[in-house]
C-alpha positions as CSV (number, residue, x, y, z in Angstrom):
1,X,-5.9,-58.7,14.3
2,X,-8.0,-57.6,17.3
3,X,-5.4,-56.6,18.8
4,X,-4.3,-54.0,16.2
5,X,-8.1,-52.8,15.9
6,X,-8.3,-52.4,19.7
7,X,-5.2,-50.3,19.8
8,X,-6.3,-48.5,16.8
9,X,-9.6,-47.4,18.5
10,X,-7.6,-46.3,22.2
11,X,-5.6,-44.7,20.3
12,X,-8.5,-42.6,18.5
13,X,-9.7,-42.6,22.1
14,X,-6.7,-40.8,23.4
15,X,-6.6,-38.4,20.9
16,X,-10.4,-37.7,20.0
17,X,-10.2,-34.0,21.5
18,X,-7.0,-32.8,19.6
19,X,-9.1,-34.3,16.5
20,X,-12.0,-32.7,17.1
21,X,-10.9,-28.9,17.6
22,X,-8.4,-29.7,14.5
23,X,-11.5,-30.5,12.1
24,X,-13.4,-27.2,13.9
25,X,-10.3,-24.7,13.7
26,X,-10.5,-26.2,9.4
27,X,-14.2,-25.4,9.6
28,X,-14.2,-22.0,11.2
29,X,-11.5,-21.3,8.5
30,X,-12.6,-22.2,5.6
31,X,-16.3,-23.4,5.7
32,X,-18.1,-21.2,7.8
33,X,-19.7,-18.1,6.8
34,X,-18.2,-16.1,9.4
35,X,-14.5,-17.6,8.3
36,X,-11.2,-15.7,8.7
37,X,-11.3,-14.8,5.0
38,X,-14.1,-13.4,5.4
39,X,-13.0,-11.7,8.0
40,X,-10.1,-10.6,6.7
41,X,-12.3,-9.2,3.5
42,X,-14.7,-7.3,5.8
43,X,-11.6,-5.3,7.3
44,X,-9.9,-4.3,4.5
45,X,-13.6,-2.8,3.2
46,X,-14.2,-1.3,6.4
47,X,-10.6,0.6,6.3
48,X,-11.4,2.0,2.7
49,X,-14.4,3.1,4.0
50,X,-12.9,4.9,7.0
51,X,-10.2,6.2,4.4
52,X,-13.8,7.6,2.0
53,X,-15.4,8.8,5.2
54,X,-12.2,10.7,6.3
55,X,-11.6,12.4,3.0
56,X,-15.1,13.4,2.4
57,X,-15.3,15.0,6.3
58,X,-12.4,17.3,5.2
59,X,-14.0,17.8,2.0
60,X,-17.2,19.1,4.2
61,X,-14.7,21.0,6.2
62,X,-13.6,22.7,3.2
63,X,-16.9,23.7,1.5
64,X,-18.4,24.9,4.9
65,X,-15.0,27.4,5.0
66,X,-15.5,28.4,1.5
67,X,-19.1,28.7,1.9
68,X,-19.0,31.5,4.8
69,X,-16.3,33.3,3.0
70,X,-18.8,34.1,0.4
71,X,-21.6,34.8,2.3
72,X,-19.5,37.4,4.3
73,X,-17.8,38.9,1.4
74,X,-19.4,40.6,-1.5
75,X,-15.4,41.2,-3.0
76,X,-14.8,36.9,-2.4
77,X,-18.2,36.1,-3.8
78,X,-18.1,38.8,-7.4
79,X,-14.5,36.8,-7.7
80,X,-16.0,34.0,-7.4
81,X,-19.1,34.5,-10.1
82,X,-16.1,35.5,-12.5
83,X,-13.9,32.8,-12.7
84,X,-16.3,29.8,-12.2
85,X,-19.4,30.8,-14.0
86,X,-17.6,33.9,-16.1
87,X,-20.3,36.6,-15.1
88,X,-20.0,40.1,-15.9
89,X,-21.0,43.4,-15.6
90,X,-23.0,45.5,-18.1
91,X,-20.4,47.6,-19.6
92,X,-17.4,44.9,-19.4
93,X,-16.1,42.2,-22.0
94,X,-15.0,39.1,-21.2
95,X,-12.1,37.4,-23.0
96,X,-11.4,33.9,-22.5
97,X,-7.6,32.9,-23.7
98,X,-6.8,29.4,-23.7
99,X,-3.3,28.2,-24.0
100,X,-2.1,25.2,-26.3
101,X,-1.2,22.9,-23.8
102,X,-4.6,23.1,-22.4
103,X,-7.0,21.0,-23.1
């Protein structure tokens, strides 16, 4: 009986490093607040946020183009006063025709 208790504890002896990082690697993956699901969470936001920040930086690319068009052009800017906010001039009528399958 001592026997099998003494080779039981060299044994955990032997092995007490390889047991020791194999109950830290389960921590650090599962229990810790910095796990690799975390982890794993935190990238995937950061890459939708890269994808938002790309998309609006071309949106802001856009606007500043469109912008300077219509503060260089008086033709670009009347156009645009027409279609968007249906401006006119005094002696003009506007008709605005709307088709069926629009809503």
């Amino acid at each position: 009986m001592k026997i099998d208790k003494l080779a039981t504890i060299q044994r955990v002896k032997k092995h007490k490093y390889l047991y020791l990082f194999t109950i830290f690697g389960i921590w650090m993956l599962f229990f810790d607040t910095n796990s690799a699901f975390r982890h794993k969470e935190l990238n995937n936001k950061i890459a939708k946020l890269k994808e938002r920040r790309d998309f609006y930086q071309l949106e802001i690319i856009n606007d500043r183009k469109a912008l300077n068009e219509l503060t260089t052009s008086k033709v670009k800017l009347e156009k645009y006063a027409r279609e968007i906010f249906y401006m006119k001039k005094k002696n003009e009528d506007i008709f605005i025709m709307k088709y069926e399958n629009q809503d």
